[in-house]
C-alpha positions as CSV (number, residue, x, y, z in Angstrom):
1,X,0.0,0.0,0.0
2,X,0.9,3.5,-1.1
3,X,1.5,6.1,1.8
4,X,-0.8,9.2,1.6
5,X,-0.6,12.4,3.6
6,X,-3.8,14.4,4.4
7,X,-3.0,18.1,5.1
8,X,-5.1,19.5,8.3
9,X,-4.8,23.7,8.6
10,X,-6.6,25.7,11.5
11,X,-7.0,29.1,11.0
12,X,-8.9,30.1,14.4
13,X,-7.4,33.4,16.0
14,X,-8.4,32.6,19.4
15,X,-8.7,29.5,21.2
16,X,-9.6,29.3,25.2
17,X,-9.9,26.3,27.8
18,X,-8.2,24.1,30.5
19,X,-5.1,22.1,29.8
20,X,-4.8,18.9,30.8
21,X,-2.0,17.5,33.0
22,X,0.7,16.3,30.1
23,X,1.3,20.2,29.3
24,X,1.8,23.6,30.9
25,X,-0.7,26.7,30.1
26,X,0.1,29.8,30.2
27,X,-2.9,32.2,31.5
28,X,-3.6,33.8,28.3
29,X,-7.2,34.1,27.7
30,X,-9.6,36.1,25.4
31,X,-12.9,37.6,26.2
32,X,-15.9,36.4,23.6
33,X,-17.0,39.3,21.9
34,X,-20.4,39.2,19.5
35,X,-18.1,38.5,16.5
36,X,-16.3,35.5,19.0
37,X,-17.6,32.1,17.5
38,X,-17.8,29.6,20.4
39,X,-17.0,26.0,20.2
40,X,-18.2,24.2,23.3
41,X,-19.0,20.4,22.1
42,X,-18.7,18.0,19.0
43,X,-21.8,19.8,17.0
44,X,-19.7,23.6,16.9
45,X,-16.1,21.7,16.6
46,X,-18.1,20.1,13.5
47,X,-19.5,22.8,12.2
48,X,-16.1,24.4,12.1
49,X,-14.0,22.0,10.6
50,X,-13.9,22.3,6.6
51,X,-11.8,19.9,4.0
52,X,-10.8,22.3,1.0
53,X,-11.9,20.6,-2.0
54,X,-14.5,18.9,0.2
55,X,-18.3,18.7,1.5
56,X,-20.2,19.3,4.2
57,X,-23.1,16.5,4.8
58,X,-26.1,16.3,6.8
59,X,-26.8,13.3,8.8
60,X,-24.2,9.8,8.5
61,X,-21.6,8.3,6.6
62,X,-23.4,6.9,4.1
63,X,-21.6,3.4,4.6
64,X,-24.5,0.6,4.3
65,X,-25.4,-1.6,7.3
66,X,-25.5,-5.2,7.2
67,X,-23.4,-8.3,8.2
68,X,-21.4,-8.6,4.4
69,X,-17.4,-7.7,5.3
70,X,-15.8,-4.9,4.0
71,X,-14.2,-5.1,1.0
72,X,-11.8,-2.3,1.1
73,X,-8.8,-1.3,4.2
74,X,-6.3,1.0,5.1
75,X,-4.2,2.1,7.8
76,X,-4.5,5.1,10.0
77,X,-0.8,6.0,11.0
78,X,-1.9,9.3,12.6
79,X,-4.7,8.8,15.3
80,X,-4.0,12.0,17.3
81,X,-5.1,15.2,15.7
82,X,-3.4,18.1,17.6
83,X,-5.3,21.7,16.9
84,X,-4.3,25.0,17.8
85,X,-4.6,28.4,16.5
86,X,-3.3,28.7,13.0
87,X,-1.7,26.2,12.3
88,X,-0.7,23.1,9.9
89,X,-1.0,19.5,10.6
90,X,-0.6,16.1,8.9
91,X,-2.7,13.6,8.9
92,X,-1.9,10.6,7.5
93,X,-3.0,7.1,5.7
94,X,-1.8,4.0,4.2
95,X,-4.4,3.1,1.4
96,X,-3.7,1.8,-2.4
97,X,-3.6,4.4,-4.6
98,X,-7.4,4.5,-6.4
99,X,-9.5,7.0,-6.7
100,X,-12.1,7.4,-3.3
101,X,-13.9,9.3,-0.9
102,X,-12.5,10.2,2.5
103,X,-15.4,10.4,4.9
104,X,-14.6,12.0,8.6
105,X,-17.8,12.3,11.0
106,X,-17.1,13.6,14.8
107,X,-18.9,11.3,17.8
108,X,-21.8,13.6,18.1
109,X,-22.3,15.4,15.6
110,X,-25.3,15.0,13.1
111,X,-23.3,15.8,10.0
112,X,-19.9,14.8,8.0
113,X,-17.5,16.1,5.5
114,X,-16.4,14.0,2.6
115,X,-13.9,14.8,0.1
116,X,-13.0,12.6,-3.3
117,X,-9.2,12.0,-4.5
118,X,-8.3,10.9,-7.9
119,X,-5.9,8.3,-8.5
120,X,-3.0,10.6,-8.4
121,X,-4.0,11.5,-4.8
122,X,-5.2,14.7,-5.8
123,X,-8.9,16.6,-4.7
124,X,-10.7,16.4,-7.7
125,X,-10.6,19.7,-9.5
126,X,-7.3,20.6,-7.6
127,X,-3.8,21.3,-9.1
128,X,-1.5,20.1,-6.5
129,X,0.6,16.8,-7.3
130,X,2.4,13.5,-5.1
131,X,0.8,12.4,-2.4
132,X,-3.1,13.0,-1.5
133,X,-3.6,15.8,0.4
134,X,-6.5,16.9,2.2
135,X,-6.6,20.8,3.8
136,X,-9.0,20.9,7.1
137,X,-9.6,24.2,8.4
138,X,-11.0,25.2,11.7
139,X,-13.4,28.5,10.1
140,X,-17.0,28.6,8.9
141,X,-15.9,30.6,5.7
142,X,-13.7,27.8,4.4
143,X,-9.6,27.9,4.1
144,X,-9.0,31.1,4.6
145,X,-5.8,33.0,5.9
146,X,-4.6,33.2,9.6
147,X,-5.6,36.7,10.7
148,X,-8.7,36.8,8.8
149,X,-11.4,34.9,10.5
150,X,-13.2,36.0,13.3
151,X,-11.7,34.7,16.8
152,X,-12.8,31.8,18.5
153,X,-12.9,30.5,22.1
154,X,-12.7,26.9,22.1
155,X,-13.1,24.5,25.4
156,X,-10.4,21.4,26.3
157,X,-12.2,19.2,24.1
158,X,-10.5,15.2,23.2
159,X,-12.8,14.1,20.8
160,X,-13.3,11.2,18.9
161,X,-14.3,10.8,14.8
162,X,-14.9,8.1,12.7
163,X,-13.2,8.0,9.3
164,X,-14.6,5.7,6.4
165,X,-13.1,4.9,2.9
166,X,-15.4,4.5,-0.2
167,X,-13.6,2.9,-3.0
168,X,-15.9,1.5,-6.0
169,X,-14.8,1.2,-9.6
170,X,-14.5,4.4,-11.6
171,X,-17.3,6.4,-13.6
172,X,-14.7,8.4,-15.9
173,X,-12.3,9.5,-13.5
174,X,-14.5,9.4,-10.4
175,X,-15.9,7.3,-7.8
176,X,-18.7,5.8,-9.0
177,X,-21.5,6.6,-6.5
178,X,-23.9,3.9,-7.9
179,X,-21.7,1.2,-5.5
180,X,-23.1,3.0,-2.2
181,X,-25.1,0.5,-0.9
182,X,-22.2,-2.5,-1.5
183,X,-19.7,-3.2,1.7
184,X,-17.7,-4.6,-0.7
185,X,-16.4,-0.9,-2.0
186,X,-16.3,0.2,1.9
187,X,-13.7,0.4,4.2
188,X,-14.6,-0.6,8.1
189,X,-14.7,2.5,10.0
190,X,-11.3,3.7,11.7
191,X,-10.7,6.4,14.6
192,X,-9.0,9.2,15.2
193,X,-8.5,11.9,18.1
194,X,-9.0,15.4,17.7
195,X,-7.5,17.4,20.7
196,X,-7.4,21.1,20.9
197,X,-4.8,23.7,22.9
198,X,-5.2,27.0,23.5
199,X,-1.5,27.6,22.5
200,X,-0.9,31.2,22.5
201,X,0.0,33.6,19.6
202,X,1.7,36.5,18.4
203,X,3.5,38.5,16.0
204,X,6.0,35.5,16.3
205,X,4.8,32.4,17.1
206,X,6.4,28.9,16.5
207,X,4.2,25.1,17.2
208,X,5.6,21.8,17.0
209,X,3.9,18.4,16.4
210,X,4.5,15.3,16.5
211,X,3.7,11.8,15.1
212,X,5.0,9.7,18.1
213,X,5.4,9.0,21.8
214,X,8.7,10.6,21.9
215,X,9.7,14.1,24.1
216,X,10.8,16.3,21.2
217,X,11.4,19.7,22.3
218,X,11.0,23.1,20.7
219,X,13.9,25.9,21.0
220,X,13.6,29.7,19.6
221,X,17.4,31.3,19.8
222,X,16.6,35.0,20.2
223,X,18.5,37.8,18.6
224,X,20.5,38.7,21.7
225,X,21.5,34.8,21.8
226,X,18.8,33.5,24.5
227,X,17.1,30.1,24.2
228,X,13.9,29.7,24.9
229,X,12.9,26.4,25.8
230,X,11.7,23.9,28.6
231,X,14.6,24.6,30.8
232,X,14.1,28.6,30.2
233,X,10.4,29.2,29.4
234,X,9.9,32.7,29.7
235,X,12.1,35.6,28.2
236,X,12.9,38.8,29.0
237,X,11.6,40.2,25.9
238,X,8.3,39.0,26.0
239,X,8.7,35.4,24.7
240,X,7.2,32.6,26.3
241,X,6.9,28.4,25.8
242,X,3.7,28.3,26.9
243,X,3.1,24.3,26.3
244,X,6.0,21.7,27.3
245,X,4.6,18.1,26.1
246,X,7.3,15.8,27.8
247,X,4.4,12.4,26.6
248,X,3.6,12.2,22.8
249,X,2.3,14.4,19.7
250,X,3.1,17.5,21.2
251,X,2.3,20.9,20.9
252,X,5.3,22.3,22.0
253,X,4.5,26.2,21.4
254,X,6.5,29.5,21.5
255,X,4.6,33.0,21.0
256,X,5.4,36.9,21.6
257,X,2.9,38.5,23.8
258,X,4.1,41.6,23.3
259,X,6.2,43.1,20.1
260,X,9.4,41.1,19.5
261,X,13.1,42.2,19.1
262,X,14.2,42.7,16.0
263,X,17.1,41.0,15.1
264,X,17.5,37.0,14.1
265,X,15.9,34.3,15.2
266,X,16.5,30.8,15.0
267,X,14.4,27.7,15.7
268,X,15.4,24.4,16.1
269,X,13.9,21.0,17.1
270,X,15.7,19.2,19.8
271,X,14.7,14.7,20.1
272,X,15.1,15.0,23.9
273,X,13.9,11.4,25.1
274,X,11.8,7.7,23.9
275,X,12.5,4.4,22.2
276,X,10.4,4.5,19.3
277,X,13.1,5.1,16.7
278,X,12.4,7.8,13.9
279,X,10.0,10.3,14.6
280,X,8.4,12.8,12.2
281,X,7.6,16.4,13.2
282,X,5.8,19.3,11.6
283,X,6.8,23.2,12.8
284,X,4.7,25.8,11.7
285,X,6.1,29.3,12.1
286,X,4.4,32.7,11.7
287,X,7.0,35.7,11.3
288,X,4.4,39.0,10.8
289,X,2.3,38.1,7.8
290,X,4.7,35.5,6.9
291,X,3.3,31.8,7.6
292,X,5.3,28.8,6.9
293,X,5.4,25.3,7.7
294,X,8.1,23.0,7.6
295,X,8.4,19.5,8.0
296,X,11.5,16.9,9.3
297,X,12.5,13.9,10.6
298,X,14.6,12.9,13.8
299,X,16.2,9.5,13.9
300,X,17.6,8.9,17.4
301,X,17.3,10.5,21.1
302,X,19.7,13.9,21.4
303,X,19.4,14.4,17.8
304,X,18.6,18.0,17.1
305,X,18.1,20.5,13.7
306,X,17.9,23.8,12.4
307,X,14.2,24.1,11.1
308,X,14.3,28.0,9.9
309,X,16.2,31.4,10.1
310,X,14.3,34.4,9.8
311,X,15.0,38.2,10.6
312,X,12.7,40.0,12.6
């Protein structure tokens, strides 16, 4: 089977709850104003997640009942989910490489999103090439860029979604939908997580993610040569690690509350500790307007890398 990577992008401004006990919060809040969209439970979480490219459904997954097996499989190799504000994630399957539909439904919520990828791995009607690629925004207006939403306040949520795979023979280049009602073009249904943190952010904000249980760490060299990470959280100049996930996944999160030194910055990613061998990670960086995300592997413990330079 074919590994293929689907692309998830919140673009919330604001996100607000309790932090469970894996991570450190920082007190940074936000008070809801009329324009603040609230996002309490599975139904607003759902109504605020988008696939670019994709559909928004009312009622199931479509897949048909009965006691027939499956006909089709694949692998989940992301099961955690990590959102915060404004940022990238992967999330990614093993799965032959046919044209389907991805289905993703959240536990308690009365509709789903679906999206269909050719054989190429593409969104039908998209451009972008290699591997299939979904983009799954936290917005009601769609994928949209950070800054340009209205804020939201979103509760400590964990919450649990089903994800389906429909994959029947082809009408032209599509999915046939005439194969709904036959197990045999249906995947069983497979879960993931989806866990939010209200990570704060700035006019320089860095968030790293991970795919393991591994401690990887998160480090921002200031311009006056100070490091900002676990064993020095908070700077002098107004830069903080608010979130120091020592279990698995992460976010590990640096932001500016107030207006950062100019100068350069470096970040790096640091494998501090776990036995799990290679671990992938994802850093997603925002420099003023500038958003960018960049992606990496770490093979052993102590192994660390440059992820970006930027001037301030």
């Amino acid at each position: 089977m074919k590994n293929v990577k689907l692309l998830l992008l919140t673009v919330a401004t604001i996100f607000s709850f309790a932090i469970n006990q894996s991570c450190k919060k920082d007190s940074n809040s936000s008070t809801p104003t009329n324009d603040t969209i609230i996002v309490d439970d599975a139904a607003s979480l759902a109504a605020n997640l988008n696939i670019e490219g994709g559909v928004r459904k009312p009622g199931n997954i479509p897949a048909p009942a009965g006691s027939a097996a499956f006909g089709i499989d694949f692998n989940i190799l992301t099961p955690n989910v990590i959102l915060t504000p404004g940022n990238t994630f992967d999330f990614e399957i093993e799965s032959n490489a046919t044209a389907k539909i991805l289905y993703i439904q959240l536990d308690g919520a009365s509709e789903y999103l679906m999206a269909t990828v050719d054989a190429n791995g593409n969104i039908l009607a998209k451009t972008t090439s290699g591997t299939q690629k979904f983009r799954q925004c936290c917005s009601p207006d769609g994928c949209i860029s950070i800054g340009q939403g209205k804020p939201m306040v979103m509760n400590n949520m964990d919450i649990g979604a089903t994800v389906q795979v429909y994959q029947p023979p082809l009408q032209g280049t599509a999915p046939d939908l005439s194969f709904l009602n036959n197990r045999q073009y249906w995947s069983p249904p497979k879960r993931i997580r989806y866990k939010t943190f209200n990570t704060g952010v700035g006019d320089i904000f860095a968030t790293l993610t991970w795919n393991k249980e591994a401690d990887i760490d998160l480090w921002m060299i200031e311009p006056n040569g100070n490091k900002i990470y676990y064993a020095d959280q908070i700077s002098s100049t107004g830069g903080e690690l608010d979130y120091d996930n020592t279990e698995a996944y992460g976010p590990e999160n640096i932001f500016y509350k107030s207006t950062p030194p100019s100068g350069k910055y470096e970040v790096w990613v640091h494998y501090y500790s776990g036995n799990n061998g290679p671990v992938d990670w994802v850093v997603n960086l925002k420099n003023g307007p500038a958003y960018n995300t960049y992606r990496g592997t770490l093979g052993n413990s102590d192994e660390k890398t440059l992820v970006a330079t930027f001037t301030k």
